[in-house]
NUKEDO-82108 format. One line per field, with one value per residue (C-alpha): residue in three letters; x, y, z. Coordinates in Angstrom, 1 decimal, decimal comma, padded with zeros to 4 digits, m for minus. Example, Ala and Ser with C-alpha at 12.3 -4.5 7.8 and 13.67 -1.06 7.14 Angstrom:
# residues 2
resn = [Ala | Ser]
px = [012,3 | 013,7]
py = [m004,5 | m001,1]
pz = [007,8 | 007,1]
# end
This chain:
# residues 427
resn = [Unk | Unk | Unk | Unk | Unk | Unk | Unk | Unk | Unk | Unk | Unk | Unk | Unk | Unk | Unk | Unk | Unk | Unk | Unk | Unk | Unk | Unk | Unk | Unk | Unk | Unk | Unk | Unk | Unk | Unk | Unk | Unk | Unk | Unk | Unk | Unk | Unk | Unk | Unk | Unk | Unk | Unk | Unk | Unk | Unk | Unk | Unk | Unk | Unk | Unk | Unk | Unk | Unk | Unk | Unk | Unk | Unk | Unk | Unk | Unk | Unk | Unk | Unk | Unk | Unk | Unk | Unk | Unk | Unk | Unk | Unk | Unk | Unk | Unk | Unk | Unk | Unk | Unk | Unk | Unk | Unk | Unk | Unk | Unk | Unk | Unk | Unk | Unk | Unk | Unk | Unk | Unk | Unk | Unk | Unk | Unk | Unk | Unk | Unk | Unk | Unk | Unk | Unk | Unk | Unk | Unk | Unk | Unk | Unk | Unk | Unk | Unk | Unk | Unk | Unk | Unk | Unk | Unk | Unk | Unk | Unk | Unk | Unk | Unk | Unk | Unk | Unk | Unk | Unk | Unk | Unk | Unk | Unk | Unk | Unk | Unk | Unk | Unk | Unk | Unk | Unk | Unk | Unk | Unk | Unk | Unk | Unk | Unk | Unk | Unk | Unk | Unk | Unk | Unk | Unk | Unk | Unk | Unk | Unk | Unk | Unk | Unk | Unk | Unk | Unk | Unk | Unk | Unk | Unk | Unk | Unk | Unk | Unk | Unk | Unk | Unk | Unk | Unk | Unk | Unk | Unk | Unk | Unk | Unk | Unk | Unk | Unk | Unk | Unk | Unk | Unk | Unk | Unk | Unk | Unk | Unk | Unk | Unk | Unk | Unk | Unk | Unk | Unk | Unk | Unk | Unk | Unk | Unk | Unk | Unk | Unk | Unk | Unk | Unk | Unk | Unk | Unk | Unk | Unk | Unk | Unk | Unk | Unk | Unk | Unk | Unk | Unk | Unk | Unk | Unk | Unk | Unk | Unk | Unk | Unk | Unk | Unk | Unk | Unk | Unk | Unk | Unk | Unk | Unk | Unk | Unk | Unk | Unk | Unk | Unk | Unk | Unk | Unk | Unk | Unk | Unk | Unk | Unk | Unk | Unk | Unk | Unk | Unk | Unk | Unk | Unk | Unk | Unk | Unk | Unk | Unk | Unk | Unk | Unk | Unk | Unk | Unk | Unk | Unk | Unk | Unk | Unk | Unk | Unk | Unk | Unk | Unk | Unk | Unk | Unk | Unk | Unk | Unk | Unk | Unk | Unk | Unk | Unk | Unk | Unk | Unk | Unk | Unk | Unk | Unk | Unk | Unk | Unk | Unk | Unk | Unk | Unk | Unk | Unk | Unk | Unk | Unk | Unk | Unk | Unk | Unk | Unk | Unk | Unk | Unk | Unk | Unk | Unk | Unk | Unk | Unk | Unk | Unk | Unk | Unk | Unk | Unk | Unk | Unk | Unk | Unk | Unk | Unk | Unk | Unk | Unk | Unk | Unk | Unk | Unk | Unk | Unk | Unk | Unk | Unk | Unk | Unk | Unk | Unk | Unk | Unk | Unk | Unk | Unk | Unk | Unk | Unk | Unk | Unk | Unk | Unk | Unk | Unk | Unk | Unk | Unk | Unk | Unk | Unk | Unk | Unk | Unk | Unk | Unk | Unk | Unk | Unk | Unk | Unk | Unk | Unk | Unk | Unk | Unk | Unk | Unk | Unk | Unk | Unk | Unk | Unk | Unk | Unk | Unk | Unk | Unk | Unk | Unk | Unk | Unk | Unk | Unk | Unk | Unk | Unk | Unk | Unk | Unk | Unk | Unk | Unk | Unk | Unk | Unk | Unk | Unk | Unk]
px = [000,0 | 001,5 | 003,0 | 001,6 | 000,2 | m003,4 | m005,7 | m009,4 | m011,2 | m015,2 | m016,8 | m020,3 | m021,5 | m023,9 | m024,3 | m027,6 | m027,2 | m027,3 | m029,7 | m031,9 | m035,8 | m034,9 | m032,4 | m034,7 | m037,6 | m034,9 | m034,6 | m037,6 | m038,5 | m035,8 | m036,9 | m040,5 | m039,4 | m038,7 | m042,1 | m043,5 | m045,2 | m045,2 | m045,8 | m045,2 | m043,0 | m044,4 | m041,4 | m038,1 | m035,4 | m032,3 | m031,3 | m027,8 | m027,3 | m025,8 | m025,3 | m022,9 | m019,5 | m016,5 | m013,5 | m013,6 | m017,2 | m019,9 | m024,0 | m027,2 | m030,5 | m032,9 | m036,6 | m038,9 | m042,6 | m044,8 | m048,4 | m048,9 | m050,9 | m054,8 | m053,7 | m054,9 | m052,4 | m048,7 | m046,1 | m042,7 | m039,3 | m036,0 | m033,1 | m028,9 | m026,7 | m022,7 | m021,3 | m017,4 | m017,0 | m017,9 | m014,9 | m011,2 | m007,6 | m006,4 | m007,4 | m005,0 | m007,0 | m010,1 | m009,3 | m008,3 | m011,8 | m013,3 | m011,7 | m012,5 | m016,5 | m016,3 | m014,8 | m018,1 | m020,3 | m019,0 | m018,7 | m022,7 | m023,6 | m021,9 | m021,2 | m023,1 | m026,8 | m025,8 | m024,4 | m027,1 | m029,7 | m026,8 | m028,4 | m031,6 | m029,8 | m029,3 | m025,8 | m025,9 | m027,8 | m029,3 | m028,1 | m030,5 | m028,6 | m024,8 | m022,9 | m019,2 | m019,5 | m022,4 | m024,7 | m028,2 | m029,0 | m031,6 | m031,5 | m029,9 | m031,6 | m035,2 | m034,2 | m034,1 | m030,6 | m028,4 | m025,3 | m022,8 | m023,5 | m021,1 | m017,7 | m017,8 | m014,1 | m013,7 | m016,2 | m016,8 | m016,7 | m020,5 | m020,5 | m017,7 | m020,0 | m022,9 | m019,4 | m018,1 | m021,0 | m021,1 | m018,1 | m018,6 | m021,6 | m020,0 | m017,4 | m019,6 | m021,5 | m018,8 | m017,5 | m021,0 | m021,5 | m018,1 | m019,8 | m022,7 | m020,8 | m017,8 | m015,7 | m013,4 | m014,4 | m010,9 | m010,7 | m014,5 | m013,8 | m010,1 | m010,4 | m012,6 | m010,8 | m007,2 | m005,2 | m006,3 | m004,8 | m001,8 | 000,6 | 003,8 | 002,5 | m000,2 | 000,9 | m002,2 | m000,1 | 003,0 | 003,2 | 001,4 | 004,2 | 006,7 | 005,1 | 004,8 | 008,3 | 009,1 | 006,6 | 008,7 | 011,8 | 010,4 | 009,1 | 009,7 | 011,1 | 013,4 | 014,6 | 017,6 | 018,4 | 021,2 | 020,5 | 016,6 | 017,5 | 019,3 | 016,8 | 014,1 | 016,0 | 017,1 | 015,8 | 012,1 | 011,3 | 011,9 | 010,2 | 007,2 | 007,9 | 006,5 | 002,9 | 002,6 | 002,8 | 000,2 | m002,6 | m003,0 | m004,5 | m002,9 | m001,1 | m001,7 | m004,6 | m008,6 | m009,1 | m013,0 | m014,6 | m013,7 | m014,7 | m011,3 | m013,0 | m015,5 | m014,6 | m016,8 | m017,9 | m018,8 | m021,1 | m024,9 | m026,5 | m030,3 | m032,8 | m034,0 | m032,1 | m028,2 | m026,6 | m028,2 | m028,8 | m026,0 | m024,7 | m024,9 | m021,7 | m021,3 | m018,3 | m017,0 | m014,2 | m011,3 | m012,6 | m010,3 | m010,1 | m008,1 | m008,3 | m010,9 | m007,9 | m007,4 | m010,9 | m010,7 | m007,5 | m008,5 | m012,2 | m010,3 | m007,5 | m009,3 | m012,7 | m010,6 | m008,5 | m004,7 | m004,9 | m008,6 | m008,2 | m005,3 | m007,7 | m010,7 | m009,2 | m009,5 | m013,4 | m013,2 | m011,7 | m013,9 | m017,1 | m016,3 | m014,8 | m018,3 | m020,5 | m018,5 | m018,5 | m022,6 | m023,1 | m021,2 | m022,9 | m026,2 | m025,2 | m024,5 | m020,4 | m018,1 | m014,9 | m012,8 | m013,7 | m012,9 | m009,5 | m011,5 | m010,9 | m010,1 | m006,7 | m006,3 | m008,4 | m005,7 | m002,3 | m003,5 | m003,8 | m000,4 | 000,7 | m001,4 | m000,5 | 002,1 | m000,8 | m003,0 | m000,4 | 000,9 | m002,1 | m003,8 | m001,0 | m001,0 | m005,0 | m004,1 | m002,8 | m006,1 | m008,8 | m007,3 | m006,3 | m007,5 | m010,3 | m011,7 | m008,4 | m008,4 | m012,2 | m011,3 | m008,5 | m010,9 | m013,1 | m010,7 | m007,2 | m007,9 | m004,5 | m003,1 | m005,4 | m004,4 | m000,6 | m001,8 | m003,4 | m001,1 | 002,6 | 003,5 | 001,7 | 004,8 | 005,2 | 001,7 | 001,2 | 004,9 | 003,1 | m000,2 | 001,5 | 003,5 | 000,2 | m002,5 | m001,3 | m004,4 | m002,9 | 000,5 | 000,0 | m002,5 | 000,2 | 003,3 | 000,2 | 000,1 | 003,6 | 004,4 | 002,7 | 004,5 | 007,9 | 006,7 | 006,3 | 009,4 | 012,3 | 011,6 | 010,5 | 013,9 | 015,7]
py = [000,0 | 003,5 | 005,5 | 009,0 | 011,9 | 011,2 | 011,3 | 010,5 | 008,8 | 008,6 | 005,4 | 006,5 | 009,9 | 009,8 | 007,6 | 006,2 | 005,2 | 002,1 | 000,3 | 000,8 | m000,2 | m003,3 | m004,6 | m004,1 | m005,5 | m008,4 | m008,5 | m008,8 | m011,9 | m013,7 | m012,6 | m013,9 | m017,0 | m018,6 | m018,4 | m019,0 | m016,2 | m013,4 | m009,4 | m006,4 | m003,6 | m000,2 | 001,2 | 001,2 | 003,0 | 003,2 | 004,8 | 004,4 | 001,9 | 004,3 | 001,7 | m000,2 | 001,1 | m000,3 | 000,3 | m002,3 | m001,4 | 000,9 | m000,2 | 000,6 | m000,9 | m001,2 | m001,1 | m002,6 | m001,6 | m004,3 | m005,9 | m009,5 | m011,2 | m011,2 | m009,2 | m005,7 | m003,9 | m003,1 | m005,2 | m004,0 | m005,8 | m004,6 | m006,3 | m005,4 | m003,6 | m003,9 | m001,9 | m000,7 | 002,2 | 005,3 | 007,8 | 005,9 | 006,6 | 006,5 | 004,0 | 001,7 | 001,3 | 001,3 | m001,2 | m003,5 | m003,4 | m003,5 | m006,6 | m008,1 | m006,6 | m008,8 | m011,6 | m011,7 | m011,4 | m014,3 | m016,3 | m015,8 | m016,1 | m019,2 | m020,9 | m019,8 | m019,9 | m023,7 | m024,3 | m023,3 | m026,3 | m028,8 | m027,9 | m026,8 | m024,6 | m020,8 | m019,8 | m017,3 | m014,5 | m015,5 | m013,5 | m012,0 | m010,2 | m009,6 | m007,3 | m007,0 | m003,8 | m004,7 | m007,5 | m007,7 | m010,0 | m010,5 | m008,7 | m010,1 | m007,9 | m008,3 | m011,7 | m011,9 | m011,3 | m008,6 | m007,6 | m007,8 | m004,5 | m001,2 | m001,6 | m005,5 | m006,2 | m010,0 | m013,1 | m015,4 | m019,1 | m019,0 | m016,4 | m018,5 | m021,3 | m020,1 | m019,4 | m022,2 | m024,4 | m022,1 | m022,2 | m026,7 | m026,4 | m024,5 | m026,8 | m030,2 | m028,2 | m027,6 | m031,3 | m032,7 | m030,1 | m031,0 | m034,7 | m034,2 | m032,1 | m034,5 | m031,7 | m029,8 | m026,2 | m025,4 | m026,2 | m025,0 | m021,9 | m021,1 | m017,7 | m016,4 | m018,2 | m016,5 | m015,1 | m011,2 | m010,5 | m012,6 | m012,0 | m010,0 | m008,5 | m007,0 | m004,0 | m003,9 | m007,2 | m006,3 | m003,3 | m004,9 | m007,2 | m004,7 | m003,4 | m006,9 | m006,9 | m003,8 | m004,2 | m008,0 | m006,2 | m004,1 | m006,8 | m006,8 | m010,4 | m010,0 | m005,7 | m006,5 | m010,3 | m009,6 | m013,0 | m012,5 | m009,2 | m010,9 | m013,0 | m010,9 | m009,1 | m011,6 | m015,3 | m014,4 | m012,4 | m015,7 | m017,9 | m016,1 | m016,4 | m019,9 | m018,1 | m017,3 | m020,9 | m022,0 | m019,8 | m022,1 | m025,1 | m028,1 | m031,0 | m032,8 | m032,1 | m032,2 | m028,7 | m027,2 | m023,7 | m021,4 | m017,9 | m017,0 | m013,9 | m014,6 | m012,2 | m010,1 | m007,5 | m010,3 | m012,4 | m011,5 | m014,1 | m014,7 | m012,2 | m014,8 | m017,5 | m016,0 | m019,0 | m021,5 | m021,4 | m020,9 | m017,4 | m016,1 | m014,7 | m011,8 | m010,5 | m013,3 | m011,6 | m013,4 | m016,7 | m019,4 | m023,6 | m024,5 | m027,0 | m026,3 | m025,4 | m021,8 | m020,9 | m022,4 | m021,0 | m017,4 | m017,5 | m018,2 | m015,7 | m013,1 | m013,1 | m014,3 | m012,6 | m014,6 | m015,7 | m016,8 | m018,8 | m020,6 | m021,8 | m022,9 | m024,2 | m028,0 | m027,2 | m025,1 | m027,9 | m030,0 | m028,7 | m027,7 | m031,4 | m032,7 | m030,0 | m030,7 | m034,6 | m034,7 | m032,3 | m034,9 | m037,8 | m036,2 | m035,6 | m039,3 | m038,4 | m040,4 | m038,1 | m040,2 | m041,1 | m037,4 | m036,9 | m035,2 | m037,7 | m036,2 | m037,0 | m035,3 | m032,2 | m032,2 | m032,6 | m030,1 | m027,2 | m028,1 | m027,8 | m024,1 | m023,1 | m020,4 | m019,3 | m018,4 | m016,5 | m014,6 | m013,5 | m012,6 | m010,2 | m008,1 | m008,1 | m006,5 | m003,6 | m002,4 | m004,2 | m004,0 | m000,2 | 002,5 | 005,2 | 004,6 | 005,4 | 003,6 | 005,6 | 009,1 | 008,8 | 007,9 | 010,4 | 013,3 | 012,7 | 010,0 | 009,9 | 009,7 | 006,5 | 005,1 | 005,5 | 003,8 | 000,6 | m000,3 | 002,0 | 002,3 | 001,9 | 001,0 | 004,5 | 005,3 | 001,5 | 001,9 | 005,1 | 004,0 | 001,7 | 004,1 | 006,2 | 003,5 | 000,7 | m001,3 | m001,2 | m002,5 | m005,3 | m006,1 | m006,3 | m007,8 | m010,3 | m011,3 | m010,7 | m013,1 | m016,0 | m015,5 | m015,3 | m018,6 | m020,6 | m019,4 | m017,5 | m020,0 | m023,1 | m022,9 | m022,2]
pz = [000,0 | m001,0 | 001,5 | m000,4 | 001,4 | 002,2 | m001,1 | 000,0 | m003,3 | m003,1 | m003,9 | m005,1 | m005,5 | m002,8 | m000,1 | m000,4 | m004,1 | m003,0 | m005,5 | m008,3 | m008,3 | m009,8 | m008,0 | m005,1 | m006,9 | m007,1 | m003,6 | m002,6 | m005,2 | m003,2 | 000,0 | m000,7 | m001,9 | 001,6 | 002,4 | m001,2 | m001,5 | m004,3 | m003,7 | m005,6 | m004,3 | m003,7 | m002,1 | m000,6 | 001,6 | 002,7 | 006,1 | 007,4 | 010,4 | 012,9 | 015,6 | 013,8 | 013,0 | 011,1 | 009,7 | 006,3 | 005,3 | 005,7 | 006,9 | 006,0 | 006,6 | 003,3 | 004,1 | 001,9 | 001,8 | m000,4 | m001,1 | m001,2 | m003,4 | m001,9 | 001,6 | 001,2 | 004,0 | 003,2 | 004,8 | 005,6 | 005,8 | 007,0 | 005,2 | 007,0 | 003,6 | 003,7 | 001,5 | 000,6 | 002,2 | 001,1 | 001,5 | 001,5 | 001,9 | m001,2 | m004,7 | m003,1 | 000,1 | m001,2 | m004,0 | m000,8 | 001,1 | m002,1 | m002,5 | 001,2 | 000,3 | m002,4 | m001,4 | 001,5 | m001,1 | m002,9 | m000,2 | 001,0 | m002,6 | m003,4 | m000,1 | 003,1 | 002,2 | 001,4 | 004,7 | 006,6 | 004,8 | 007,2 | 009,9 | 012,2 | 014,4 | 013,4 | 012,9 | 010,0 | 008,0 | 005,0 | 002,3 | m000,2 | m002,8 | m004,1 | m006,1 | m006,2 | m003,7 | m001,5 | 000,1 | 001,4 | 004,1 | 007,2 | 009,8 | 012,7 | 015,7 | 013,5 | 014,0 | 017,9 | 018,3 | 019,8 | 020,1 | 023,3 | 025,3 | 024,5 | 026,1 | 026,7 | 026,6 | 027,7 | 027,8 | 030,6 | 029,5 | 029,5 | 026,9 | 024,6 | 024,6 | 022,1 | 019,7 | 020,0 | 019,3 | 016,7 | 015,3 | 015,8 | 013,5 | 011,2 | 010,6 | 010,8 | 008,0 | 005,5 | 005,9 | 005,1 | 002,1 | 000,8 | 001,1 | m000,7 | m003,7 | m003,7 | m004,4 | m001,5 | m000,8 | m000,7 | m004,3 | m005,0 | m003,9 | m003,8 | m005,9 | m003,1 | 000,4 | m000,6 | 002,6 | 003,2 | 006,7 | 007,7 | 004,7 | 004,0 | 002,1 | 004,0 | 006,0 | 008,5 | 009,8 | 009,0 | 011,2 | 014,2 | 014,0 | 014,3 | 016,8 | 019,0 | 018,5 | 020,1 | 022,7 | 023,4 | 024,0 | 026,3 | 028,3 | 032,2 | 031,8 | 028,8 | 028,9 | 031,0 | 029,2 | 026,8 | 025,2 | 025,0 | 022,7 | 020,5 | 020,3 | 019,9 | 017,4 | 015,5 | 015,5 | 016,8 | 013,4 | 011,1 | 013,8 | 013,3 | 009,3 | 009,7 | 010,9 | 006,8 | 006,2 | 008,8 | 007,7 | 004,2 | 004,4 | 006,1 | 004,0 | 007,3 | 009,0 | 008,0 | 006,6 | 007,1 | 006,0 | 008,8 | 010,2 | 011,8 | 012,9 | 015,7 | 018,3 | 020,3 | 018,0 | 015,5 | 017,1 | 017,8 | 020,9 | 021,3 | 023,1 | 024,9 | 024,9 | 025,2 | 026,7 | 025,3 | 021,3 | 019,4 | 018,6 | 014,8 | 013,3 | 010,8 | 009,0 | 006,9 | 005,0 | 006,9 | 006,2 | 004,9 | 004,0 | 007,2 | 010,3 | 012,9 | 015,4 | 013,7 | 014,8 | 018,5 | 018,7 | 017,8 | 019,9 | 022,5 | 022,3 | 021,0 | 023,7 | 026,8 | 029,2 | 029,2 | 032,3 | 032,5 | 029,0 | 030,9 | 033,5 | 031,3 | 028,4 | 029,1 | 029,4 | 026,2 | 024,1 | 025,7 | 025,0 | 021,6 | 020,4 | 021,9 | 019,7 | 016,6 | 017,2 | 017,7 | 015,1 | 012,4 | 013,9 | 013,4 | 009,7 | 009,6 | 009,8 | 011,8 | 013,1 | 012,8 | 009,3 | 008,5 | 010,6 | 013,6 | 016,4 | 019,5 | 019,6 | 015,7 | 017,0 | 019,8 | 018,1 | 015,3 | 018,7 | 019,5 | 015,8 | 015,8 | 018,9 | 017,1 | 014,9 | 017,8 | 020,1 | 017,8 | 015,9 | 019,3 | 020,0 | 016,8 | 017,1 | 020,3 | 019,1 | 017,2 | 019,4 | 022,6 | 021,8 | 025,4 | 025,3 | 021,9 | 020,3 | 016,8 | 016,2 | 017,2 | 014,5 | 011,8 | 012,6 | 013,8 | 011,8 | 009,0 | 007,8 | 011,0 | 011,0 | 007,8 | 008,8 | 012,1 | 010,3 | 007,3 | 007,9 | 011,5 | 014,9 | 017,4 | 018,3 | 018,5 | 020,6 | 022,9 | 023,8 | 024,8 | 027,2 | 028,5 | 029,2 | 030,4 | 032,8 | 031,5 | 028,1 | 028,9 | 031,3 | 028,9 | 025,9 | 028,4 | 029,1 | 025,3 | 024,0 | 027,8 | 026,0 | 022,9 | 024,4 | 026,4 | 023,4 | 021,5 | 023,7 | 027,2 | 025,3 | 023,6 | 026,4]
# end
């Protein structure tokens, strides 16, 4: 991505031209279709979805106003819009989320409304409509689900459990679909399931991971270790090389669709039900063809505190392992049949493990970031954001830590397991 001064480029010329009547007559044949019924549009609109906010893509909510066939009153349906995002850094940037938008749109077009027919739990939006820059799906509040209340930082393991049950039906769904087509998705789909985030040739990781290696050589364990700088400076760069090699999918393990983004701001949990029916996940731009472990490992990292992940994470695996293994046998799979015993589940973890650490630490240093700081420089100094996200943060992140306490013990926490399973596992 070019380095240039900051050179906003608009999308569209004007928000809201969204659609045209067709497409939404379009939409609305599709949306009628579930229930076999037919209607004829007398109006729609499009009204930004304030309460959601993100930095890849923009939100709107379309409202549909139709007559059915024999029913004299109007009905009214409110369907969830992503779109690119309207104003961008520069043509670069915005050819990049254009390319993530449409690589989601793909992906519910040609992939996840199949999924869901696997089985009767709900998991997922359906999607209604696609176009390279935009989707139209259900609504996932209209649907009886909300989101984790403003300033939720952390899950308790009763909160992970809707995701990972989730996540277990996800992947029990892709395994039977690949079943029924005979075909892998990997190779189905593998112009849409390409690597977006953890590449060198993405800057939005590449500078996080400068930035976790600063942070490690500041850590209170290793600052005055002679031998843990040199280290730090110059082995633990190409140990984290082999991170680009783990994100494809595995010559040795069972590969499965996965979400590889299911944090907190991505999954929506019942109104009435939060704990016990599955959650339903948005935002599948990240996903990839890769063994179940990448998901657990990144749930788990991303939602839990370090130390409280350490404690449940025998119950964790557990109760995952038993969701995915049920939902296979009631798809008539058997695991082990597919290279998901328990003891395969397990080794692939262990063989992970580097994945999950390491990706939880440069997460960190945009999720994890004090007082709303990522937001008020989108809003208040976009370039300084753009420089932020995809050229340089370790300044920016070195002095956050040095200003909030929180922050720091908080990233010595993360960067603390990543020494663990590299620096003092070697020595």
């Amino acid at each position: 991505m070019s380095t240039d001064d900051y050179k906003p480029v608009l999308t569209r010329q004007n928000r809201l031209e969204l659609f045209t009547l067709e497409e939404c007559q379009e939409i609305l044949v599709n949306l009628l279709a579930d229930k076999q019924q037919h209607g004829v549009l007398k109006h729609f609109e499009i009204v930004p979805a304030s309460e959601h906010v993100g930095f890849l893509g923009e939100y709107y909510h379309l409202e549909l106003k139709y007559q059915l066939q024999d029913v004299k009153e109007e009905q009214t349906t409110r369907l969830f819009v992503k779109s690119v995002i309207f104003q961008n850094a520069n043509m670069e940037y915005y050819m990049e989320k254009m390319g993530l938008i449409k690589k989601e749109s793909k992906l519910y077009e040609l992939l996840l409304n199949e999924l869901k027919k696997f089985s009767p739990h709900v998991w997922c939006t359906k999607c209604y409509f696609t176009r390279n820059d935009l989707f139209v799906m259900q609504n996932v509040e209209d649907m009886g689900y909300v989101a984790l209340p403003s300033g939720t930082r952390f899950l308790s393991e009763d909160q992970l459990g809707p995701i990972l049950k989730t996540l277990a039906t996800l992947h029990a769904s892709s395994v039977a679909y690949e079943r029924q087509q005979g075909q892998t998705i990997g190779v189905q789909l593998r112009e849409w399931l390409k690597e977006v985030s953890v590449d060198p040739d993405v800057e939005w990781y590449t500078a996080g991971l400068r930035a976790v290696l600063a942070v490690a050589a500041t850590h209170p364990d290793v600052r005055n270790d002679v031998r843990a700088q040199e280290y730090i400076a110059k082995e633990l760069p190409r140990r984290l090389d082999s991170v680009y090699y783990m994100v494809n999918p595995s010559p040795v393990h069972r590969n499965v669709f996965v979400h590889r983004d299911a944090w907190g701001a991505n999954v929506f949990y019942h109104k009435e039900r939060p704990l016990e029916e599955r959650s339903v996940l948005v935002d599948f731009q990240l996903c990839r063809y890769s063994p179940p472990a990448m998901d657990f490992h990144l749930v788990s990292y991303l939602n839990l505190e370090p130390a409280n992940r350490k404690e449940m994470i025998g119950r964790l695996v557990n109760l995952y392992y038993e969701t995915l293994a049920e939902e296979l046998k009631t798809m008539g799979i058997d695991p082990s049949q597919e290279q998901l015993s328990r003891e395969e589940f397990e080794q692939s973890l262990k063989d992970f493990a580097l994945f999950g650490v390491t990706y939880n630490c440069i997460a960190a240093t945009i999720l994890r970031l004090p007082d709303n700081y990522l937001k008020s420089l989108k809003d208040q100094r976009p370039a300084d954001f753009h420089r932020f996200c995809n050229i340089d943060r370790t300044p920016d992140v070195l002095s956050l830590m040095n200003d909030h306490q929180d922050f720091a013990d908080y990233m010595y926490e993360c960067v603390g397991d990543l020494l663990a399973l590299t620096y003092h596992k070697r020595n």
